[in-house]
N, C-alpha and C positions, 0 to 999 in steps of 0.2 A: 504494500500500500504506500504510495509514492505521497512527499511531504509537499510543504507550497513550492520549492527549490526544481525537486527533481518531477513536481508533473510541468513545469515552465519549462522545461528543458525537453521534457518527454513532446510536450504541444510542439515545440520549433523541428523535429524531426517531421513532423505532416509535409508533405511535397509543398515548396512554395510559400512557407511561413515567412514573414518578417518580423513580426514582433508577438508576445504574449505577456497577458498579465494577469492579477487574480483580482480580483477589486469589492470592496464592500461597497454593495452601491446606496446603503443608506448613507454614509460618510461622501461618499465621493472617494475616499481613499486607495489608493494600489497597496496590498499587500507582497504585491512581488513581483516584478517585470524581467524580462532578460528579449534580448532583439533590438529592433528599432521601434520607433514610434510616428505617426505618423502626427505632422506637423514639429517631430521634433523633441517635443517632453511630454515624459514618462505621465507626469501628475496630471498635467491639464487634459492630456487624454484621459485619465483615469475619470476622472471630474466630468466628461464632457460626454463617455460611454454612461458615466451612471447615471446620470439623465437620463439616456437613451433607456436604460434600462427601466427606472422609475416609474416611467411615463408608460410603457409596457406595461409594467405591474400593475399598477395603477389604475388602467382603465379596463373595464369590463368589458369592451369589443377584444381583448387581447388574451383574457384570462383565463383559469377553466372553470370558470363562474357563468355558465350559460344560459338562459331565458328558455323555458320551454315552451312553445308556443302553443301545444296543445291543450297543455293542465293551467295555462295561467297563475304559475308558481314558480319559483326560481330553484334551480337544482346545484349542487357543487358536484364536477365530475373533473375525476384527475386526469392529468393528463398520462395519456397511452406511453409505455418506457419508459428505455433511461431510468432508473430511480425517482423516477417524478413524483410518484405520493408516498408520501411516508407512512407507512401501514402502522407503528404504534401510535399515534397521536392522530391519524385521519387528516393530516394538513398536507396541501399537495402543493408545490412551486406553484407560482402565479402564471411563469411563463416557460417554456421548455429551452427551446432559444431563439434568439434573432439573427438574421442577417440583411447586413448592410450592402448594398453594392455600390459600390465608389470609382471614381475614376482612374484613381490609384489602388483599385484592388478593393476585395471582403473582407467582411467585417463578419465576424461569426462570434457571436454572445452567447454564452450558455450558462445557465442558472445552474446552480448545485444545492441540491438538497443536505443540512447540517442539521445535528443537531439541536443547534440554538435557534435561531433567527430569521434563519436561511436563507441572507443579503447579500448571499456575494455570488461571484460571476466569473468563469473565465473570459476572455477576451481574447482570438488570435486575428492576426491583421493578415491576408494571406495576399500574396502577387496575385495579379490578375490573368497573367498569361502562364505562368508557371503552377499555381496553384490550384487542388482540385479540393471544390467545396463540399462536395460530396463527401469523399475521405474524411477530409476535416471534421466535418459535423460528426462521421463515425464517430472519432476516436477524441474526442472532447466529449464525447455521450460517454466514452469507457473512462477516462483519464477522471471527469465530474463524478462519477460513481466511487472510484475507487481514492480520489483525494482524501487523508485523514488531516483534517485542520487540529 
């Protein structure tokens, strides 16, 4: 079970990574980065993903908080894999994960279920012409599982 050190190390071997981090996105803060960043620094992207991230959690068109249209009742349904619901508490991530497509490449967010709180997020920034997002999402679904914070 890989620590915050070596699953950022583990993320940068996906084909086409350039940067990864771990970030609590209530804080805004990076618990761990190793690669590049894109515009440059580590923080303000951490800051600027957890937004990104927030804003996901946040809203009900994105969560696994869904309207049932027929019962006119609202249902919680976890999301399918990955570790997504935590079976002893019955609390399930908000979101599984994002991505971004950029001109300089994707942006693949993945939620990890802790725990505590369960705020924090990987982040890998992948090339756009070198890097397969497919792959990626794989193994940020295995790496998110098996992180121990």
């Amino acid at each position: 079970m890989p620590g915050i050190d070596e699953c950022l190390l583990q993320a940068m071997v996906v084909p086409g990574a350039r940067g990864a981090s771990l970030v609590d996105w209530t804080s805004g803060l990076a618990l761990g980065t190793v690669g590049e960043s894109p515009g440059g620094d580590h923080e303000a992207n951490a800051a600027e993903t957890a937004e990104l991230a927030r804003m996901a959690a946040e809203y009900t068109s994105f969560t696994a908080r869904a309207v049932d249209r027929t019962a006119e009742f609202t249902v919680d349904r976890a999301v399918d894999g990955g570790g997504a619901a935590d079976s002893e508490s019955g609390k399930a991530l908000p979101v599984e994960d994002l991505i971004v497509t950029a001109h300089n490449g994707y942006h693949l967010v993945r939620f990890i279920q802790t725990d505590f709180d369960s705020s924090v997020f990987l982040h890998l920034w992948l090339d756009r012409e070198t890097g397969n997002l497919a792959l990626a999402r794989l193994r940020l679904a295995d790496l998110a599982e098996r992180l121990v914070l």
